[in-house]
N, C-alpha and C positions, 0 to 999 in steps of 0.2 A: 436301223433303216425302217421306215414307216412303210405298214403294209398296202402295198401297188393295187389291192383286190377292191373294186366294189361293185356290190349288187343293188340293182333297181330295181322298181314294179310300176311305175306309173309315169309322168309326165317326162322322167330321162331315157326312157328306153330307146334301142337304139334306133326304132322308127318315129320316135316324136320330132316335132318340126319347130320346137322351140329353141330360141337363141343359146338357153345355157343347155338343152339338148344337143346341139351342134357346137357348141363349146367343148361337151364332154367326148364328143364322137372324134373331134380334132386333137386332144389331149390325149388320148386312148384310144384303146385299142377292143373292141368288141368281140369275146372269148363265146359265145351263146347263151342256152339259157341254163336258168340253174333253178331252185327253188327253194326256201327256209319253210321252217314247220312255224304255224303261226292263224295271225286270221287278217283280214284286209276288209276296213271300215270304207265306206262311199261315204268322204267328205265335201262331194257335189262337183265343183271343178278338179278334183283333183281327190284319188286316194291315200289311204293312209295305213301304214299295217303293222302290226304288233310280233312281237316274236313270242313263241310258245314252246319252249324247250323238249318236252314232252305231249307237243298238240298233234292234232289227229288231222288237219285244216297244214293244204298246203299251202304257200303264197310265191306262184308263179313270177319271171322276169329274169332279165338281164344282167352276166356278169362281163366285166371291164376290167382289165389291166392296164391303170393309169401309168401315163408316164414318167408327169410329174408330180404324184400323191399329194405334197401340201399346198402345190398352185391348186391343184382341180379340186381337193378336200375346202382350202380357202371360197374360192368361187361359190360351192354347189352350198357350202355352211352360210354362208350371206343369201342364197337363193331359197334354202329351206329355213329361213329367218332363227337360225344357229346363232351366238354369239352375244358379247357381251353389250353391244349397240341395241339390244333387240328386247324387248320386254320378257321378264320371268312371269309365267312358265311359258318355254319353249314348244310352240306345237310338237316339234320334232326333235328327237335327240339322234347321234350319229354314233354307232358303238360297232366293235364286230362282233359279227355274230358268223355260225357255220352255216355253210351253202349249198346244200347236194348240188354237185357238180360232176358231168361226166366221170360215173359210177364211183365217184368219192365223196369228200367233203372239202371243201374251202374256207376258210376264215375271210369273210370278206367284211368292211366297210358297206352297212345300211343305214339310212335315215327311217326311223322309228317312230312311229306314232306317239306322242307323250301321253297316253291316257292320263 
């Protein structure tokens, strides 16, 4: 079974007003916030953020319990220009990573900065 979890930080969260924003709000389910260790670049319209296994830099935002994982993983991979239609290298890549989440950790689905 493919894991249901993803965290956001920028143009999906759960108060953004964009179409694959409300895509993702209709598919899912918005759990609150959570946050990964890491840093977050300002890529002008739109942020971007790296994960730091051991960083000291947190990077706030939104976890989601999709309902259906690989419609809304499909959707949101063509929206963060993911896939094999789409030029190498990938700005972003999509991997899990852990999510301090209400006083634990989560394995969630994030879209990664491709430094």
């Amino acid at each position: 079974m493919m894991n249901p979890y993803l965290f956001v930080y920028g143009t999906l969260k759960n108060d953004a007003q964009n179409e694959v924003a409300r895509f993702l709000r209709d598919h899912a389910t918005f759990l609150g916030e959570g946050s990964m260790t890491g840093r977050m670049f300002d890529l002008g319209e739109y942020p971007g953020a790296v994960f730091i296994e051991n960083g000291g830099e947190q990077v706030s935002g939104h976890v989601f319990k999709m309902t259906e994982p690989a419609l809304v993983l499909n959707v949101l991979d063509a929206y963060e220009g993911i896939g094999d239609e789409f030029p190498e290298p990938h700005e972003y890549v999509r991997q899990e990573v852990p999510i301090f989440f209400r006083q634990g950790r989560l394995n969630c689905w994030v879209y990664l900065y491709n430094l």
